[in-house]
C-alpha positions in Angstrom: 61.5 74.7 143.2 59.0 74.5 139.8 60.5 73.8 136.8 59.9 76.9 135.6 62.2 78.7 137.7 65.1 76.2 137.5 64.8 76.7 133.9 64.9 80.3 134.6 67.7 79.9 136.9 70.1 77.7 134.4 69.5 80.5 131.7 71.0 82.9 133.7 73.7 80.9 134.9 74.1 80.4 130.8 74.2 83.7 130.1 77.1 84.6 133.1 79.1 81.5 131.5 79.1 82.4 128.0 81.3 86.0 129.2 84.4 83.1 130.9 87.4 82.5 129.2 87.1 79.1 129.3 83.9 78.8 127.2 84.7 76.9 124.2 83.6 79.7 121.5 86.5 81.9 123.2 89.2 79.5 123.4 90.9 81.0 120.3 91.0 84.2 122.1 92.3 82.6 125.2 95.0 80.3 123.9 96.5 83.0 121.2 97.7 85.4 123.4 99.6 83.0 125.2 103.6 83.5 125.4 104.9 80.4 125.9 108.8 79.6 127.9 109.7 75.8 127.3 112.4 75.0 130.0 114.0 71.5 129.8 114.3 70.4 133.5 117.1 68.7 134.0 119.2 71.0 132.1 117.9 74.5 133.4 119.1 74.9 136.6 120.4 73.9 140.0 118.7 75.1 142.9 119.1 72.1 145.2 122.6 70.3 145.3 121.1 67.7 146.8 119.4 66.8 143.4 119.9 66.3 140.0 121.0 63.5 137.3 124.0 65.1 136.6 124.2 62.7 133.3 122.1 63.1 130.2 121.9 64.0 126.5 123.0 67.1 125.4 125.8 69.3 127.2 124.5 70.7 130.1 125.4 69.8 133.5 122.1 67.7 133.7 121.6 68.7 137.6 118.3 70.8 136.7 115.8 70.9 139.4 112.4 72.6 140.3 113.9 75.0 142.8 116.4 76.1 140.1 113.2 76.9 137.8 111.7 78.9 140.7 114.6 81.1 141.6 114.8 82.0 137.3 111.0 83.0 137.7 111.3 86.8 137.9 113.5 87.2 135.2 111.3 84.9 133.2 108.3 87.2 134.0 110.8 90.0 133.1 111.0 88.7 129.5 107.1 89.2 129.2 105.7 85.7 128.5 102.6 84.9 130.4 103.5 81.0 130.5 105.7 78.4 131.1 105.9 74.7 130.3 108.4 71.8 131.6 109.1 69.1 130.6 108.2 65.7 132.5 108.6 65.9 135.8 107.0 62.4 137.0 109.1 60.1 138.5 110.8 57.8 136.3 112.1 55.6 139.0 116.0 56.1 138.7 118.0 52.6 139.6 122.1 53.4 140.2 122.5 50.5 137.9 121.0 51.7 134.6 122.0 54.3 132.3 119.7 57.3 133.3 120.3 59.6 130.5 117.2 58.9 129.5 115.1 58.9 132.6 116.8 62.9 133.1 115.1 63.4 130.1 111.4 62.5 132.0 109.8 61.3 128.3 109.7 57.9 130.0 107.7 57.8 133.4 106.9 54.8 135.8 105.4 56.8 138.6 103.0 59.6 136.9 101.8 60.7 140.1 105.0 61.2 142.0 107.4 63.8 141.1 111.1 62.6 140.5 113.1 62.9 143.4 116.2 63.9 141.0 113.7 67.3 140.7 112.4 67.7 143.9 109.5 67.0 146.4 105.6 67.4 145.6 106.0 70.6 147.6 109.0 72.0 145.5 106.6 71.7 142.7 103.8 73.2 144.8 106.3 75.7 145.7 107.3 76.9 141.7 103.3 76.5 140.3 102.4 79.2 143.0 105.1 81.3 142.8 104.6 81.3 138.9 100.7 82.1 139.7 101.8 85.0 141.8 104.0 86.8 138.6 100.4 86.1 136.6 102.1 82.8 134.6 100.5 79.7 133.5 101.9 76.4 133.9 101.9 73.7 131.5 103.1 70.2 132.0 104.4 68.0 129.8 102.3 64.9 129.2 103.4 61.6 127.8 100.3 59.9 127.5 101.3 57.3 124.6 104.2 55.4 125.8 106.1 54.9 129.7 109.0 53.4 130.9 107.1 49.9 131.9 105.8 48.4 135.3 104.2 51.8 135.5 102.6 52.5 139.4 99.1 52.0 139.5 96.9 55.7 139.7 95.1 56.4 143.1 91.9 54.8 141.4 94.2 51.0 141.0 93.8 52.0 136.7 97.2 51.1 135.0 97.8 51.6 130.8 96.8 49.1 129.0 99.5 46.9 126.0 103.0 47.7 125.9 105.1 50.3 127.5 105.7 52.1 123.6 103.2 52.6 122.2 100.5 52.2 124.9 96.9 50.7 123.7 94.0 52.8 123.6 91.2 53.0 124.6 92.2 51.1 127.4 94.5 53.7 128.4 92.1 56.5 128.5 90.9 56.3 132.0 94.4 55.8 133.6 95.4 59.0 130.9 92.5 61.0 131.8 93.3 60.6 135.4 96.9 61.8 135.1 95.5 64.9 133.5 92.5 65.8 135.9 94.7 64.8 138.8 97.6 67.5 138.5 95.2 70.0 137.6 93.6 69.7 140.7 96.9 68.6 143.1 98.8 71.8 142.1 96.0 74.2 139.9 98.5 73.6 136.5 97.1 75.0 133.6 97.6 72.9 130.5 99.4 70.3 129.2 102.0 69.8 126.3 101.3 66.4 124.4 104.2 64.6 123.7 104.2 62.4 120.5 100.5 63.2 120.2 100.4 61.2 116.8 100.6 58.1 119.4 97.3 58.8 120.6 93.9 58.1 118.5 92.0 61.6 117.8 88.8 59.8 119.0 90.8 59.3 122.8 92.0 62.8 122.4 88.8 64.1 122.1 87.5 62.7 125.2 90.9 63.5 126.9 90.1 67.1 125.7 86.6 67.2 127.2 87.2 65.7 130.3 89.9 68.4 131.0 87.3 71.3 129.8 84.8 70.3 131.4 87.3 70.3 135.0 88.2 73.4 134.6 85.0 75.2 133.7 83.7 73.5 136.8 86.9 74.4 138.7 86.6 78.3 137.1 82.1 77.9 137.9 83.7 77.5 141.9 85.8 80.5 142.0 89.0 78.9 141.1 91.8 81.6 139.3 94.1 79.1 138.0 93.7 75.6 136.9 91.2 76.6 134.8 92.4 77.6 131.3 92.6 73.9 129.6 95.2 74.8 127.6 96.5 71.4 125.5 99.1 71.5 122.9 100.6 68.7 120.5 103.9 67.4 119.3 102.9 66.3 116.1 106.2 66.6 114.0 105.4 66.2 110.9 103.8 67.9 107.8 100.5 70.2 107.7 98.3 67.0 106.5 99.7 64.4 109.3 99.2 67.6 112.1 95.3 67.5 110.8 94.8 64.2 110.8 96.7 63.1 114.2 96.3 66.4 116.3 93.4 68.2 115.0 90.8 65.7 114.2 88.2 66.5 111.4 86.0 69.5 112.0 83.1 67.4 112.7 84.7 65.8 115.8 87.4 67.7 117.2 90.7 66.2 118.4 93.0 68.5 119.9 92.2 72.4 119.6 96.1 73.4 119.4 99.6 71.7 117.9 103.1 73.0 117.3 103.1 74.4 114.1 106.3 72.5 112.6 105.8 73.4 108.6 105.9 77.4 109.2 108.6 76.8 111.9 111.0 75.3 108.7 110.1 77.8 106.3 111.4 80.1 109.0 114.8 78.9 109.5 115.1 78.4 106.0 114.8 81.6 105.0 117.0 83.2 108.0 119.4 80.4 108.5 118.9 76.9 107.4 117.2 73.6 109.1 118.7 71.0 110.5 119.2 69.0 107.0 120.9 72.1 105.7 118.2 73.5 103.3 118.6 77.3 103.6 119.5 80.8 101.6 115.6 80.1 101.1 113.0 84.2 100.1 111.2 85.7 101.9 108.7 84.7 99.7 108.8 81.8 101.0 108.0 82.1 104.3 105.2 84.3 103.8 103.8 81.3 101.6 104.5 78.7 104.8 101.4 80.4 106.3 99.3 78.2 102.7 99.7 75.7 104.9 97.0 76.0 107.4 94.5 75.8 104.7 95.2 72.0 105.8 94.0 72.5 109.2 90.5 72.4 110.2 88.5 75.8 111.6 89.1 74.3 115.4 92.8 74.9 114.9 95.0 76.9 116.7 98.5 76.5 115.9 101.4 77.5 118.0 104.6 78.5 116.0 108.1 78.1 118.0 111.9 78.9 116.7 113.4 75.5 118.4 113.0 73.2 120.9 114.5 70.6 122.9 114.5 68.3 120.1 116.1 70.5 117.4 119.1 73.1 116.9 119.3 76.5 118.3 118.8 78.9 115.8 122.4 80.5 116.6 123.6 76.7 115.6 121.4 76.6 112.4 123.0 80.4 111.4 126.5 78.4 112.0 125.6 75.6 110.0 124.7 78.2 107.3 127.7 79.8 107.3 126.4 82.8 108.2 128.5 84.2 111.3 129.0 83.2 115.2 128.0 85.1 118.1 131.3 87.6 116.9 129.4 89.4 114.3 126.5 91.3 114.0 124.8 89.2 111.1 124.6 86.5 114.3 122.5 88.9 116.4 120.6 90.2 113.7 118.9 87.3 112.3 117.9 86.3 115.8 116.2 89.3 116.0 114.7 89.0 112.9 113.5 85.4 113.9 111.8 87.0 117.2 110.3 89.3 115.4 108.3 87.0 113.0 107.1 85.2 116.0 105.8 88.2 117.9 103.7 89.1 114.9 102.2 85.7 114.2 98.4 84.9 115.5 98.2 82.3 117.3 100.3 81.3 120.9 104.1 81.2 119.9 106.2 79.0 122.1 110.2 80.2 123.3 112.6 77.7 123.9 114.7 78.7 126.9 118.2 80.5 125.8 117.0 81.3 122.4 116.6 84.8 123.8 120.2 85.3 124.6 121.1 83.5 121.1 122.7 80.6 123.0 124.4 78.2 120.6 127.3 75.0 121.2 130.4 76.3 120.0 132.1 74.2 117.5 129.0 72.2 117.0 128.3 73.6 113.7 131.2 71.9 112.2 131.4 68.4 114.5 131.3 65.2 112.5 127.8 64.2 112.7 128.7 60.4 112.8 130.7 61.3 116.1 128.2 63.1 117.8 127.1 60.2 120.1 130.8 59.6 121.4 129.9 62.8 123.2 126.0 62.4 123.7 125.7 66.0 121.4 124.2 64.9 118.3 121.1 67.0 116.5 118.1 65.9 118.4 119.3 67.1 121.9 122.7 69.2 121.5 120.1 72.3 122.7 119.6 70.5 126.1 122.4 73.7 127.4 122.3 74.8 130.7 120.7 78.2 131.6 122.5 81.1 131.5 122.0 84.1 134.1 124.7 86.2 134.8 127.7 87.5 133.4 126.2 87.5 130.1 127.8 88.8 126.9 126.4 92.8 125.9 124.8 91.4 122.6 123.2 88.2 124.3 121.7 91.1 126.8 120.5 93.0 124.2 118.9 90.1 122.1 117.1 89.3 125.3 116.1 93.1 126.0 115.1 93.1 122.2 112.5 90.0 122.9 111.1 91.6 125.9 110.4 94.8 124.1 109.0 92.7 120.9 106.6 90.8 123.9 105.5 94.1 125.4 104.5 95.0 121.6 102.4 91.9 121.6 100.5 92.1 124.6 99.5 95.9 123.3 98.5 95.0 120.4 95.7 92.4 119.8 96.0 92.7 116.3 99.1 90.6 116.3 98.3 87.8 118.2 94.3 87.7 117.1 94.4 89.4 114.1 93.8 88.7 110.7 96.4 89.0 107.9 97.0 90.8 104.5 100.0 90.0 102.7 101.4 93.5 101.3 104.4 92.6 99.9 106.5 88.9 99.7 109.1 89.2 97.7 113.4 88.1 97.5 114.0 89.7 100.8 111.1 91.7 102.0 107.9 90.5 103.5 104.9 93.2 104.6 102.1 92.2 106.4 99.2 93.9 107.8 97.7 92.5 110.7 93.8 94.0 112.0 92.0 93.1 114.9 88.9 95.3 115.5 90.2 98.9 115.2 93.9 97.7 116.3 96.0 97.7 112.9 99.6 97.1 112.7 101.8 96.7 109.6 104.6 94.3 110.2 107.9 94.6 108.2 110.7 91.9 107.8 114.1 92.6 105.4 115.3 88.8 105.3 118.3 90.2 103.0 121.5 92.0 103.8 120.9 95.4 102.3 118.7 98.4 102.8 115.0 97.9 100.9 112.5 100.5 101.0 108.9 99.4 101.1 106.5 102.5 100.3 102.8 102.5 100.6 99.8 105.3 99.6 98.5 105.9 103.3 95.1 105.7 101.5 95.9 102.4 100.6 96.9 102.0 103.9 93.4 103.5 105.3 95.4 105.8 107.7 96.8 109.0 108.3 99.1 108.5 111.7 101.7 106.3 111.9 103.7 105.0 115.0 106.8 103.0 115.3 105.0 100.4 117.6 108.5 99.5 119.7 109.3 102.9 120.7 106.2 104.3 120.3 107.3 107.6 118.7 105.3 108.6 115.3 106.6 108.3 111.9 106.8 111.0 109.2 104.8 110.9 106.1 106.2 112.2 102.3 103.3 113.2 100.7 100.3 111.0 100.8 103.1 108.1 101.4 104.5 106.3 104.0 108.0 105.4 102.8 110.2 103.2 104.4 114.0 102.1 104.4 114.4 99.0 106.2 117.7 97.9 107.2 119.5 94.6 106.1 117.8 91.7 108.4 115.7 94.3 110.1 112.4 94.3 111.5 109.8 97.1 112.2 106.0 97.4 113.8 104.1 100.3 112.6 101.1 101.2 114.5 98.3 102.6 112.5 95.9 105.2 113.5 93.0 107.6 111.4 
């Protein structure tokens, strides 16, 4: 073959590439419309009684395994996510003698090419990652790639980490790392990985973490592959908009990570419909609409990923208890979780649901428990959420919070405009926050009443540079007064409004 026509040849190929999801200048694309469903495996559900912990932090029953994940995958689907991530699943090499509460957790692995017996076999795992494929979901697993639980089994290459068990040394932990991540990808096609403690981690070894996995799967998507090749890597950075930056994201120059948990918009969130876990709450709407000033810290490489809770931090339905603010017995309860849902189906970016938050699960009582008693019971802040997964029998106004999220989620996927889209702040005021969110010729106004009474929002639809307007949920048009779209939003209310010429 000349030169000439291998050059000819690879230009091509260049051109077909540059159309893939995968390619690097279309990851933003590709990793904001993901609809992410964090499930906490040891606490979700029991599909094998021949498994499980069944002790652990939190209140569950702690006998989650994989099979109890993959029976729960249809009605996951049903919710509308397109993803799912659990947490560690590698074996943490259980002994009857010590306490185990912590290895049900799986933050601290010995084996992380095994999968924990106390979850299930290699081929349970095979099992739930195809079955998820088949309902068109990614799956993400959860890496720990800064610290283990010591005497850790060597990988299939003989590489071990290097230093102590927490934090691990780098770089001569890379390769063993790197392996860990290349080598699920391929054993069961997974899709991504959630970063635990990222900050542990040095940007410059995330980096070439980052590439090594990119460059897998557009190899792996270059032979024909359908999953296994999005890439997708999230961190746990929990800290403030400068730390996320500087441990996650890396300078613009040399990117680190390409995605992290956005933890600063996250408290502005339950601070102005509840409170956060320190009890800072009763907080405008104003100022939640100013939480998104804080991505000005982030470099142009960033794509942040906005959740209402995790397994490290109060259910919402807790945090409205803590406020004050009701139990699942009154409407103000059920209302402010939809209100919550609803600013995370209009933020850009992926946006991350932590399992039972759409049926507004909470710990009753815990609102009101002694804090400095918690740990006679194992329920204290950090992993009182660790609840078992509810299914059936289900109470009407949990069914319709979760019926609520699915319809917000079908919403989403329509409409690129508010997962990729721009944003104009309209109106940020006490209690009422407008937003208009514009992708290409997709425009959607998004509408939140954070107070407890009625406030009307009104607009000139020349301002508004339309002359149709559709309730975006139930899809049926919306009268205009005039040359003005006026609006009378409910008390903790929410509403998508589709605009058209």
């Amino acid at each position: 073959m000349t030169r000439n026509l291998l050059t000819a040849l690879l230009a091509v190929a260049c051109v077909s590439c540059a159309t893939r999801q995968w390619q690097y200048s279309d990851r933003r694309t590709s990793f904001n419309q993901l609809r992410i469903y964090q499930i906490m495996v040891e606490a979700y559900a029991d599909g094998d009684s021949t498994r499980g912990y069944g002790s652990g932090w939190g209140p569950s029953h702690h006998l989650g395994d994989l099979r109890g994940i993959t029976q729960q995958l249809s009605r996951i689907a049903e919710l509308g996510v397109n993803a799912i991530w659990l947490t560690p699943v590698f074996d943490s090499d259980r002994h009857a003698e010590e306490d185990d509460r912590l290895d049900a957790t799986g933050y601290f692995a010995r084996d992380y090419f095994s999968i924990d017996p106390e979850f299930g076999s290699l081929e349970d795992a095979r099992r739930l990652v195809d079955a998820a494929h088949a309902l068109g979901l990614y799956v993400f697993f959860d890496g720990v790639f800064g610290h283990h639980k010591g005497d850790v089994v060597p990988s299939p290459t003989g590489r071990v980490p290097a230093g102590p068990s927490n934090p691990v040394e780098y770089p001569g932990s890379l390769d063993f790392y790197t392996e860990v991540a290349l080598h699920w990808i391929d054993e069961l096609n997974i899709d991504g990985w959630r970063l635990d403690q990222a900050y542990q981690v040095p940007p410059p070894m995330w980096r070439r973490i980052r590439e090594a996995v990119e460059q897998h799967c557009r190899q792996r998507d270059l032979e024909g592959n359908q999953w296994g090749t999005l890439g997708y890597m999230v961190a746990e950075v929990w800290r403030g908009e400068a730390e996320i930056a500087r441990d996650a994201y890396g300078p613009a120059s040399t990117p680190a990570l390409l995605s992290a948990f956005d933890f600063p918009l996250r408290y502005r969130l339950v601070q102005t419909l509840a409170v956060e876990e320190s009890g800072r709450g009763g907080l405008p709407a104003s100022h939640l609409a100013a939480g998104y000033a804080t991505h000005a810290a982030y470099p142009p490489h960033a794509v942040p990923n906005l959740m209402l809770s995790n397994h490290d931090l109060l259910r919402f339905g807790d945090l409205i208890e803590r406020a004050g603010l009701g139990g699942p017995d009154t409407a103000q309860y059920w209302a402010r979780l939809r209100a919550a849902h609803s600013f995370l189906a209009a933020y850009t970016g992926p946006v991350t649901f932590y399992y039972g938050e759409e049926t507004g699960d909470e710990v009753a009582g815990f609102a009101a428990r002694v804090e400095d008693k918690c740990w006679e019971v194992f329920q204290c802040d950090d992993h009182v959420a660790r609840t078992s997964g509810r299914f059936t029998n289900l109470p009407p106004a949990a069914e319709k919070l979760r019926e609520y999220v699915a319809s917000l989620m079908r919403v989403r996927a329509r409409h690129p405009a508010l997962w990729n889209g721009s944003r104009q702040s309209l109106v940020a005021g006490e209690a009422l926050l407008v937003d208009m969110k514009v992708y290409g010729e997709d425009r959607v106004l998004y509408l939140l009443n954070t107070g407890g009474t009625n406030r009307r929002a009104a607009f000139a639809t020349a301002q508004l540079g339309a002359g149709r307007f559709t309730d975006a949920v139930t899809q049926e048009p919306m009268a205009v007064t005039g040359d003005s779209l006026v609006i009378d939003l409910p008390g903790l209310s929410a509403l998508f409004v589709a605009l058209a010429d």
